[in-house]
C-alpha positions as CSV (number, residue, x, y, z in Angstrom):
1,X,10.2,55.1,-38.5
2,X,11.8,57.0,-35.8
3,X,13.0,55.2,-32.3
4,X,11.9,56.3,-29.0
5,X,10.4,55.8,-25.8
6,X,6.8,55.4,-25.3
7,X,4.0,54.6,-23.5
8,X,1.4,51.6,-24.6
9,X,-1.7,50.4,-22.9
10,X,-1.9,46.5,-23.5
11,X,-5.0,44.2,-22.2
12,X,-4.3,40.5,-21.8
13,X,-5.3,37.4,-19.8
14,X,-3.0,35.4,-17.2
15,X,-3.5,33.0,-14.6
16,X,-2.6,33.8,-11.1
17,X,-2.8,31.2,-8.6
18,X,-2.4,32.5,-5.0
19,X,-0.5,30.4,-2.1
20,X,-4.2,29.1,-1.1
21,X,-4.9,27.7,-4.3
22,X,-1.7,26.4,-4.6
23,X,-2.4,24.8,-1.3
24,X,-5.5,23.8,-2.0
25,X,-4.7,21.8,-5.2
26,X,-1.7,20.2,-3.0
27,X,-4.4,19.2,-0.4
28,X,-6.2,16.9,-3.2
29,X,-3.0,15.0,-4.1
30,X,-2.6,13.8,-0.5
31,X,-3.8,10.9,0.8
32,X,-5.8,10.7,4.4
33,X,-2.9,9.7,6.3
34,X,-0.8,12.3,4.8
35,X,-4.1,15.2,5.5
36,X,-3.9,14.3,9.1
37,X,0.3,15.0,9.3
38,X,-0.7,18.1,7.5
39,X,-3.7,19.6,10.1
40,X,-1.2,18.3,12.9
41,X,1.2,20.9,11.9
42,X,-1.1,23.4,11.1
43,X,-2.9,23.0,14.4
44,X,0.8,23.8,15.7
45,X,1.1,27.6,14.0
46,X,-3.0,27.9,14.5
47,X,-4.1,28.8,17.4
48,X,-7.8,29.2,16.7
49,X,-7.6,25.5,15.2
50,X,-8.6,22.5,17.3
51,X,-9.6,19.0,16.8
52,X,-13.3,18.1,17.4
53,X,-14.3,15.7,20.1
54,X,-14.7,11.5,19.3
55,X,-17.2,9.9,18.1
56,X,-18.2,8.3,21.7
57,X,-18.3,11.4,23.3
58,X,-21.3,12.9,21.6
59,X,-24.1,14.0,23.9
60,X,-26.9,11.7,24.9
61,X,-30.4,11.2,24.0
62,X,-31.6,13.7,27.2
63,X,-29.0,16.2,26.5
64,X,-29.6,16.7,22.8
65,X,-32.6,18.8,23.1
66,X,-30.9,21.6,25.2
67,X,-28.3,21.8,23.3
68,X,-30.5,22.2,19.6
69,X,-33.1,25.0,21.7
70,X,-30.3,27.0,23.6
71,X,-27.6,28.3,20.9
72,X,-28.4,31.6,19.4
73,X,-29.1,31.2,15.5
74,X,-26.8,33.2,13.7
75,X,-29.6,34.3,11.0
76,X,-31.7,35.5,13.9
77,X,-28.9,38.0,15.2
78,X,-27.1,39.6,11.9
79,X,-24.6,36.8,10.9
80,X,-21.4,35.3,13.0
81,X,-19.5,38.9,12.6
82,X,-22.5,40.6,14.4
83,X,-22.1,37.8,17.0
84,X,-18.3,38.2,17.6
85,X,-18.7,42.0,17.8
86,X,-21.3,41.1,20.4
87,X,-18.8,39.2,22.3
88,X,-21.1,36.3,21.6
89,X,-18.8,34.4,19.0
90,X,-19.6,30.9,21.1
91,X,-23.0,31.2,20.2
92,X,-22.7,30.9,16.9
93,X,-24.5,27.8,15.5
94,X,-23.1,27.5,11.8
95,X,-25.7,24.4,10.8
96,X,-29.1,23.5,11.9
97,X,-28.3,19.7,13.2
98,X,-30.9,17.1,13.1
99,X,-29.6,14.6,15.7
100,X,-32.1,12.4,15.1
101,X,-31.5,11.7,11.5
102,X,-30.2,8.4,10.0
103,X,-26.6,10.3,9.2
104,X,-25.9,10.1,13.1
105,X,-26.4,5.9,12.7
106,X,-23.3,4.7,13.4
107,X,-23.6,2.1,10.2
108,X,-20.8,2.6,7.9
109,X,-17.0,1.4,7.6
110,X,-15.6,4.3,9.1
111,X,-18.1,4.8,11.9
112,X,-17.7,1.1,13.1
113,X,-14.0,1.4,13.0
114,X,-14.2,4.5,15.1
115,X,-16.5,3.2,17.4
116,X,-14.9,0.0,18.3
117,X,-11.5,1.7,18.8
118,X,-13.1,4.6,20.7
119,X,-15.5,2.8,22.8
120,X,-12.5,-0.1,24.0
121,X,-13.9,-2.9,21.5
122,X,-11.3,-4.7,21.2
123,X,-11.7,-5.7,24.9
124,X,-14.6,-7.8,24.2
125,X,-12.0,-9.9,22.4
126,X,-11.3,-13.2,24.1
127,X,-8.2,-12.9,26.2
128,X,-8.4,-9.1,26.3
129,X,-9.0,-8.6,30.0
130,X,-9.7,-5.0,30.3
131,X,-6.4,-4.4,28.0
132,X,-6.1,-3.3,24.1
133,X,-4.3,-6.2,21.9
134,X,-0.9,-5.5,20.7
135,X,-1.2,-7.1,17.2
136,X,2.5,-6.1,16.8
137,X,3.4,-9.1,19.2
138,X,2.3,-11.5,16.7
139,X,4.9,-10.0,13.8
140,X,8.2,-11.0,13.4
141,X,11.0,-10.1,15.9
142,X,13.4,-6.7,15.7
143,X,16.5,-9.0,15.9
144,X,17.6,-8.7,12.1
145,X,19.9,-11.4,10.9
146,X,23.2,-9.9,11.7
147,X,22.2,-9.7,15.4
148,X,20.8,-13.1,15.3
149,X,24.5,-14.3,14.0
150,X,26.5,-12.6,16.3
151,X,24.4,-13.7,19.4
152,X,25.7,-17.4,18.0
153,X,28.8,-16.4,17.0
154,X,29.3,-15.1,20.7
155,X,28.4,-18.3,22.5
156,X,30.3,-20.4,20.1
157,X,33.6,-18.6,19.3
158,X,36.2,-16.0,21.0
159,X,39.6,-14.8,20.3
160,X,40.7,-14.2,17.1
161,X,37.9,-16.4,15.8
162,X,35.1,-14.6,17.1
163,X,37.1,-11.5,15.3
164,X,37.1,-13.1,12.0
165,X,33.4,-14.4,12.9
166,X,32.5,-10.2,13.0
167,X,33.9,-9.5,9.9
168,X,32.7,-12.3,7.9
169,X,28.7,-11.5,9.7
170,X,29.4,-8.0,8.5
171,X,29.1,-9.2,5.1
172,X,26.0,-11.4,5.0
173,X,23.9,-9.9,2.9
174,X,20.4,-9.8,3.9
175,X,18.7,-13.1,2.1
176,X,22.3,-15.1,3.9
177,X,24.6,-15.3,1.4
178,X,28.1,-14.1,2.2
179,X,28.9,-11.5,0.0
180,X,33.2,-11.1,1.5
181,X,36.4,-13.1,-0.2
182,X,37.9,-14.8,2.0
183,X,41.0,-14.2,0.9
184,X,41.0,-10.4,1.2
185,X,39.6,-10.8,4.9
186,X,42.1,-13.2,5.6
187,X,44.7,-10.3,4.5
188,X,43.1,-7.7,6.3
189,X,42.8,-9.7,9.6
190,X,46.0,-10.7,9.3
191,X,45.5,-14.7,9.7
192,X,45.8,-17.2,7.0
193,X,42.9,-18.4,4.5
194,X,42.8,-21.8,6.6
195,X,41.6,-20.7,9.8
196,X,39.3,-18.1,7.8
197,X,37.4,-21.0,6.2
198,X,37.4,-22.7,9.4
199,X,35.4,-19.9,11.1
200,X,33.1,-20.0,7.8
201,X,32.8,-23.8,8.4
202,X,31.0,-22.9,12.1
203,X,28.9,-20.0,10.9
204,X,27.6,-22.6,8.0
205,X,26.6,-24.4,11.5
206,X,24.5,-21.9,12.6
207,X,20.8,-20.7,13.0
208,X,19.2,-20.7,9.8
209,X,20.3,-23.7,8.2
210,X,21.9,-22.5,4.7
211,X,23.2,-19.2,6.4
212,X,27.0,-18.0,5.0
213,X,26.8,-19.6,1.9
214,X,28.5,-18.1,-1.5
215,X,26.1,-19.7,-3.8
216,X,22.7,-21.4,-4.3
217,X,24.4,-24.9,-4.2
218,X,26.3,-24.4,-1.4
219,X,23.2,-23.2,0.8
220,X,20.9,-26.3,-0.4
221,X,23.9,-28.2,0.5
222,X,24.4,-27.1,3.9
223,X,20.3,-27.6,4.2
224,X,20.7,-30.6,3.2
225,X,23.4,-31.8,5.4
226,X,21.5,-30.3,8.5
227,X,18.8,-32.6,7.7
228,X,20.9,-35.5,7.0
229,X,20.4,-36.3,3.7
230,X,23.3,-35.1,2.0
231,X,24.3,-38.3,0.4
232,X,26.4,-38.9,-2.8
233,X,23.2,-38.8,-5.1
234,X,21.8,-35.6,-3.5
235,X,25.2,-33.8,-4.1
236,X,25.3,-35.3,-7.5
237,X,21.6,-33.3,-7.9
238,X,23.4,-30.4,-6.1
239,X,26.1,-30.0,-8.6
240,X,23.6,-29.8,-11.5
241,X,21.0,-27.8,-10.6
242,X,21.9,-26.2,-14.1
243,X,20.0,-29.7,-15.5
244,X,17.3,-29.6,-13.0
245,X,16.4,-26.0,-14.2
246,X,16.3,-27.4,-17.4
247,X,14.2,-29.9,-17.2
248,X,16.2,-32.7,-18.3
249,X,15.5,-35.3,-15.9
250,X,16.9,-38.4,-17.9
251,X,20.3,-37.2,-17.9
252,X,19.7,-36.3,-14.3
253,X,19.1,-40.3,-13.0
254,X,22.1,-41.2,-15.6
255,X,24.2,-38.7,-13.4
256,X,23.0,-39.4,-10.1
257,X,22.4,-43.0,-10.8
258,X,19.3,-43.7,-9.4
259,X,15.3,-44.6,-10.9
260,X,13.0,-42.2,-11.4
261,X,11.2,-42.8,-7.6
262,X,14.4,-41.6,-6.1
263,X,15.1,-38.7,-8.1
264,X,11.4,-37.6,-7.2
265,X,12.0,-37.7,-3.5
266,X,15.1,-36.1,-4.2
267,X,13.3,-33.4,-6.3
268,X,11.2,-33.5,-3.5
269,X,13.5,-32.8,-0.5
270,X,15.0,-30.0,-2.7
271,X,11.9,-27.9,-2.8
272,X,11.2,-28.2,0.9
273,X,14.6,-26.2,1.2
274,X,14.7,-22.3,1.5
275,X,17.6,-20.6,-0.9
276,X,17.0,-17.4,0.7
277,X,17.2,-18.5,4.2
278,X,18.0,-15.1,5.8
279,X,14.9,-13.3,4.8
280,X,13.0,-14.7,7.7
281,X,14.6,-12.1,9.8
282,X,14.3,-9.7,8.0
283,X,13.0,-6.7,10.1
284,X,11.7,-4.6,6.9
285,X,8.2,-4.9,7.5
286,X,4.9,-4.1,4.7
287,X,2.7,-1.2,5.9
288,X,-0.5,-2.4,5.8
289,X,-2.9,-0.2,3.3
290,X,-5.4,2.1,5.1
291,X,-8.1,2.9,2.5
292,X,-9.4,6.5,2.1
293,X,-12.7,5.1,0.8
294,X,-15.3,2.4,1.7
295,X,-17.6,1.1,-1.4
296,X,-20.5,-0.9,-0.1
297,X,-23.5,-2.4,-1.8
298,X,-26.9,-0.9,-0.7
299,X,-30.6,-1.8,-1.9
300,X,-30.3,1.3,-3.9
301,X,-26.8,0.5,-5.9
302,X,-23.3,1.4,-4.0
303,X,-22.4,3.7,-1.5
304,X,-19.0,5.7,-0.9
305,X,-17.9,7.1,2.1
306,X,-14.4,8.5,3.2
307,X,-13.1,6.8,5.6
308,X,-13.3,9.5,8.7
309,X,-11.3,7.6,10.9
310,X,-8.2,8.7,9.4
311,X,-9.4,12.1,9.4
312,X,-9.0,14.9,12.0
313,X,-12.2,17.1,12.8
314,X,-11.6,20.2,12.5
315,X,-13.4,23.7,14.2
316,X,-12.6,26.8,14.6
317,X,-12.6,27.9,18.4
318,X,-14.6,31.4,17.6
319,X,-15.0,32.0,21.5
320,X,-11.0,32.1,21.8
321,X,-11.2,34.5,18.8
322,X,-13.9,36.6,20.9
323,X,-11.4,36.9,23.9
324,X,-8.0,37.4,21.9
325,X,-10.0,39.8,19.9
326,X,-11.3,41.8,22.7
327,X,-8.3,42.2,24.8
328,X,-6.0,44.9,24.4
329,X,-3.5,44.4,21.3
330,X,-1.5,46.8,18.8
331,X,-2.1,46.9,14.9
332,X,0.8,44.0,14.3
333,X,-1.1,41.7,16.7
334,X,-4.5,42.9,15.2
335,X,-3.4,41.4,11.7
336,X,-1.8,38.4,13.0
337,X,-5.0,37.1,14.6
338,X,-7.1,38.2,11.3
339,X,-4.5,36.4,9.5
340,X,-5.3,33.1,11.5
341,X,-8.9,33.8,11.2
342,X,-8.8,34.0,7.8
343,X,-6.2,30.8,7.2
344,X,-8.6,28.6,9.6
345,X,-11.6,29.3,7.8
346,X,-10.0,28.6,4.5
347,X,-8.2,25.4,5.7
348,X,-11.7,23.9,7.4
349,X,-13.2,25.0,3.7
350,X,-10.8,23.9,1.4
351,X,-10.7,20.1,3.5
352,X,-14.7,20.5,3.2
353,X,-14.2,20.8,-0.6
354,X,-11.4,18.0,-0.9
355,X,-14.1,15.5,0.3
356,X,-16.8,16.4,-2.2
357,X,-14.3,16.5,-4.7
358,X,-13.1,12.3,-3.6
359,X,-16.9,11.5,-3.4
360,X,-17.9,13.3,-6.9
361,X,-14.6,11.2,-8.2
362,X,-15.2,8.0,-6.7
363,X,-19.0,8.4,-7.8
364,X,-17.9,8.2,-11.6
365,X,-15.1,5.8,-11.3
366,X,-17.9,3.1,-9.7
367,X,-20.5,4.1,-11.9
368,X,-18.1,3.4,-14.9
369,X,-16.8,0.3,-13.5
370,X,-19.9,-1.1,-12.3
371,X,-19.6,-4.3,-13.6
372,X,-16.3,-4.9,-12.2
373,X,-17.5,-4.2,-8.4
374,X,-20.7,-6.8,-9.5
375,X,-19.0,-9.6,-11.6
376,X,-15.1,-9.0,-10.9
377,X,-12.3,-8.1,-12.6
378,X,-12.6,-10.0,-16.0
379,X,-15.6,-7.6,-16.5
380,X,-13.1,-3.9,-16.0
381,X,-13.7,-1.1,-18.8
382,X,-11.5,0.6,-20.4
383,X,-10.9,4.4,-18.5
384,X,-9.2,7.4,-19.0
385,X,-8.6,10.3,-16.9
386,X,-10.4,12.8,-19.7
387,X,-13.4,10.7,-19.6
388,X,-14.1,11.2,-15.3
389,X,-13.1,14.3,-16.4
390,X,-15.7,15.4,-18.8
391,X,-18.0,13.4,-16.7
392,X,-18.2,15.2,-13.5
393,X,-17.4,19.2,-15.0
394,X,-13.6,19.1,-13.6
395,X,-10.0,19.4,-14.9
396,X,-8.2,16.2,-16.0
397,X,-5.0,17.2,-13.7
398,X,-7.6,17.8,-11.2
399,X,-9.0,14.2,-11.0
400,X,-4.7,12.7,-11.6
401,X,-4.6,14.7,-8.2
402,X,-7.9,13.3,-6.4
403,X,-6.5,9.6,-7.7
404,X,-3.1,10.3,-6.9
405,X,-2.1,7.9,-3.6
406,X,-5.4,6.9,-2.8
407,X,-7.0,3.5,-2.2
408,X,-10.5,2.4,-2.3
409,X,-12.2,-0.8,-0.3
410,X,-14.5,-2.6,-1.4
411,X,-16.3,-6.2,-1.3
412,X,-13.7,-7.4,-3.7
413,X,-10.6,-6.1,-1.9
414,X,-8.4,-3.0,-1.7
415,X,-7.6,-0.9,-4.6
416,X,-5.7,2.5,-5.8
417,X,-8.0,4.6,-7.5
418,X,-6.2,4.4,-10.4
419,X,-6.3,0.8,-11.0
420,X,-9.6,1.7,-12.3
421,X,-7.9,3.9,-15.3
422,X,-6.5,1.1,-17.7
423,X,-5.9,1.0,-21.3
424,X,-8.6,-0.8,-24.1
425,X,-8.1,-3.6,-26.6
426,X,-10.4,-3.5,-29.2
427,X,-12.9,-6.2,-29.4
428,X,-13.3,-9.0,-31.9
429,X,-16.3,-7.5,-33.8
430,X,-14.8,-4.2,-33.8
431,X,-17.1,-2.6,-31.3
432,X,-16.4,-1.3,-28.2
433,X,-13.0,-2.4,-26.3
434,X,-12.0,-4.8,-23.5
435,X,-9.9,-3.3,-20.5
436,X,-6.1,-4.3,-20.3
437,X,-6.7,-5.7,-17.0
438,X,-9.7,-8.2,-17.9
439,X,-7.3,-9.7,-20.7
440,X,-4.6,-10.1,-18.3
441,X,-7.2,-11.8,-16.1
442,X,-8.3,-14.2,-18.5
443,X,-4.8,-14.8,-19.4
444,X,-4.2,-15.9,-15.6
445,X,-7.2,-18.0,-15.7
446,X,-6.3,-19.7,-19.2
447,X,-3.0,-20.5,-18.3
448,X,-4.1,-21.7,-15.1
449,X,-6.3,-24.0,-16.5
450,X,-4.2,-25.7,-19.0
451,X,-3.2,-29.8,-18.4
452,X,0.3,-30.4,-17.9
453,X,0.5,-32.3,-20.9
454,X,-1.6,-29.6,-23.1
455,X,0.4,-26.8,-22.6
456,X,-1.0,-23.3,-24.2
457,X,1.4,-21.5,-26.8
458,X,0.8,-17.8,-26.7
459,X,-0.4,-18.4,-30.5
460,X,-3.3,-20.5,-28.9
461,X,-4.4,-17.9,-26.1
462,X,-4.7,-15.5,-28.9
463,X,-6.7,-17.6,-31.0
464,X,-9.0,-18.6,-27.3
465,X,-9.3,-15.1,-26.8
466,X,-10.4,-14.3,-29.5
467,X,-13.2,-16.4,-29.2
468,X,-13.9,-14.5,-26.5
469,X,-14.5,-11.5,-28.0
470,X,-10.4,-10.1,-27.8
471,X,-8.6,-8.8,-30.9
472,X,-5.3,-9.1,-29.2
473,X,-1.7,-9.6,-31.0
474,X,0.3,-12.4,-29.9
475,X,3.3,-10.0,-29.0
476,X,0.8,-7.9,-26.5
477,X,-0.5,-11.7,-25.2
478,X,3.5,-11.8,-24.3
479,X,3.9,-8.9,-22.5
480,X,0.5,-9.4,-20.4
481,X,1.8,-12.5,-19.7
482,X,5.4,-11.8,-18.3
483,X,4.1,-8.7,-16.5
484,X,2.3,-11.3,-14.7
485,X,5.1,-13.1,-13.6
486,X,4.3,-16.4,-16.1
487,X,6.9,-18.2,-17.8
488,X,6.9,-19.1,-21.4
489,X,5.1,-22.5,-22.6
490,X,8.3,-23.8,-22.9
491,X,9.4,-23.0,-19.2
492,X,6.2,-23.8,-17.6
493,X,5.9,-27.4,-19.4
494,X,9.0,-27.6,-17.3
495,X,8.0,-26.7,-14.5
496,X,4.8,-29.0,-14.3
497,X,7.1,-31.4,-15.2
498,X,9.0,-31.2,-12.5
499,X,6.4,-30.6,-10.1
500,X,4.8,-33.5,-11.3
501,X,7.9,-35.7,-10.1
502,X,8.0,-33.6,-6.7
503,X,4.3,-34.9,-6.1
């Protein structure tokens, strides 16, 4: 066979995905906080993009009339293009708007919420006089722990003192243990270990009570000397807490030397205490969850709306386009302004799409999960992504992207969308399958159930869920139990134990 160059006609298939559709399938995996960053900036490099007006600035009942006979229909006239090259462009009407129809009710979720921030609701309030509430003067103060410290530290101490004071606040870790030896600082200040620990003695003295301490013991301690009860049994308790954890109250009043009353009050005293004292200044604060979806019940079953408050309304300003368009401009600035055309009518599209898509998603996953939104969460179905999927005609990636940082709110509080998606156990009879989240549930309410002096081994909660209708192993009852932060029948026998002494 001889070697040389050729030529060769191939056929084959590839996918090609331009920057739109790249774009576009980022657009589903954002949530509706995270959309309204994203029109912000392109309302920036767009100039033909603007936001619509609020919801209380529509037009009013005598006003609606002239404003659905005057536009110019763009089916009576040739289409928008044959408008713009008219120089009419603002005429275009691109739907025929019923104003009268129940959509314009203001009785949804996200309508209310609009309306009551856009229309000054909160005013109505008691004590709002004319004047929106801050609800952010009701959280916790921006003075963190350090700055709380030092503001004591400064009315309390100076010199060399209130030196070794800074360094030693320095380290104070954020729940108020002091993380520093005091040797080392000692050395690096250049003072001895003495007057260290006597600085330490006066920041043990300060605001909260338990702040500075190296261990857990020390910290109840200082508590409990600030509320004057730091006798020689409760240090006694203090130096064991190793027994307490343990459960082993006998040798406890042996050690201590008191009856069983006393070590109870004791007990007692000790959980009142905090061990993490400096986490009440903490200034790390939980953003509260803004749901991109409402599910409400209606006569007719449930309905799902996005939550359009946190969304931007977005319209293309065709009568700028009419004048940029007709002025005098080179072929560079001819393209640039088709070019923003062309992006703003793909970006008000593709936003268009993104909401069906949420709605057609959110459609299946409550249709699936009906029961849970009826009777709760004992009653959740197994899920997959394929199974939406196959459902509603789309990708599996596409509906991991639609669920992907999104919540949904319903009667029965706030959820991610993919809380719905959970695993299956197989059922006792062998058909159909129980959802990983309604045997954790049950497992909760079980355990919550059980008398302190009836305590459930996992081998019995198998054997009780299986009565209900759960083939489940006594390995996966373990794991569904310690993911939801419950102790072993061994640790929680002490721990009703205990709690019944604290009573």
């Amino acid at each position: 066979m001889a070697l040389g160059p050729r030529l060769d006609i191939r056929q084959s298939q590839s996918l090609v995905m331009t920057p739109q559709l790249q774009q576009a399938i980022k657009l589903l995996a954002l949530s509706n906080l995270e959309i309204d960053a994203f029109v912000a900036g392109e309302l920036e490099k767009n100039p033909l993009l603007e936001t619509g007006a609020s919801v209380d600035s529509a037009p009013d009942a005598d006003g609606i009339d002239a404003l659905v006979e005057k536009p110019i229909l763009a089916a009576e006239t040739g289409g928008v293009d044959d408008l713009i090259g008219q120089g009419r462009g603002e005429a275009d009407a691109p739907l025929d708007v019923d104003y009268g129809a129940d959509i314009f009710i203001d009785d949804g979720p996200a309508d209310r919420t609009a309306s009551a921030v856009g229309s000054g609701g909160m005013d109505m309030l008691p004590g709002g006089n004319g004047e929106a509430i801050d609800f952010d003067s009701f959280a916790n103060p921006d003075q963190g722990l350090q700055e709380h410290l030092m503001d004591q530290a400064r009315a309390a101490l100076s010199g060399m003192d209130l030196l070794i004071a800074t360094q030693l606040i320095g380290q104070i870790g954020e729940t108020g243990y002091l993380e520093a030896n005091l040797l080392e600082t000692a050395h690096g200040v250049g003072v001895p270990l003495a007057q260290v620990e006597s600085v330490l003695a006066v920041i043990h003295g300060f605001d909260p009570a338990g702040v500075g301490a190296r261990s857990l013991a020390e910290c109840l301690a200082i508590q409990a000397k600030d509320a004057d009860r730091y006798d020689p049994c409760m240090a006694k308790l203090i130096d064991n807490l190793d027994l307490l954890a343990r459960g082993a109250l006998p040798q406890l009043r042996r050690i201590c030397g008191v009856d069983e009353e006393d070590l109870g009050d004791m007990i007692r005293e000790l959980r009142g205490y905090d061990p993490k004292p400096g986490l009440r200044y903490s200034t790390d604060r939980t953003a509260p969850i803004t749901p991109d979806l409402f599910v409400n019940p209606t006569p007719d079953g449930w309905s799902i709306e996005i939550n359009s408050a946190t969304l931007p309304r977005l319209l293309i300003n065709r009568s700028y386009y009419v004048e940029l368009a007709s002025g005098p401009q080179d072929r560079a600035s001819k393209a640039w302004l088709a070019e923003c055309l062309a992006s703003a009518n793909w970006l008000v599209k593709a936003l268009d799409q993104r909401q069906k898509t949420i709605i057609k998603v959110a459609s299946e996953i409550v249709r699936c999960q009906e029961d849970f939104f009826n009777k709760g969460v004992a009653h959740l179905k197994p899920l997959t992504l394929r199974t939406v999927a196959d459902a509603i005609g789309m990708h599996e990636s596409t509906v991991s992207r639609v669920t992907s940082n999104k919540y949904l709110s319903c009667p029965r509080g706030v959820h991610e969308l993919k809380y719905f998606f959970t695993s299956g156990v197989a059922a006792a009879g062998g058909e159909g399958a129980v959802s990983a989240e309604a045997v954790k549930s049950h497992i909760k309410a079980l355990i919550a159930a059980e008398a302190p002096e009836a305590i459930l081994s996992d081998d019995t909660l198998v054997d009780m869920l299986r009565g209900k209708g759960m083939d489940i192993a006594r390995r996966t009852v373990a794991k569904y139990r310690e993911s939801l932060g419950i102790g072993s029948s061994v640790q929680r026998r002490r721990q009703k134990a205990l709690r019944g002494k604290a009573a």
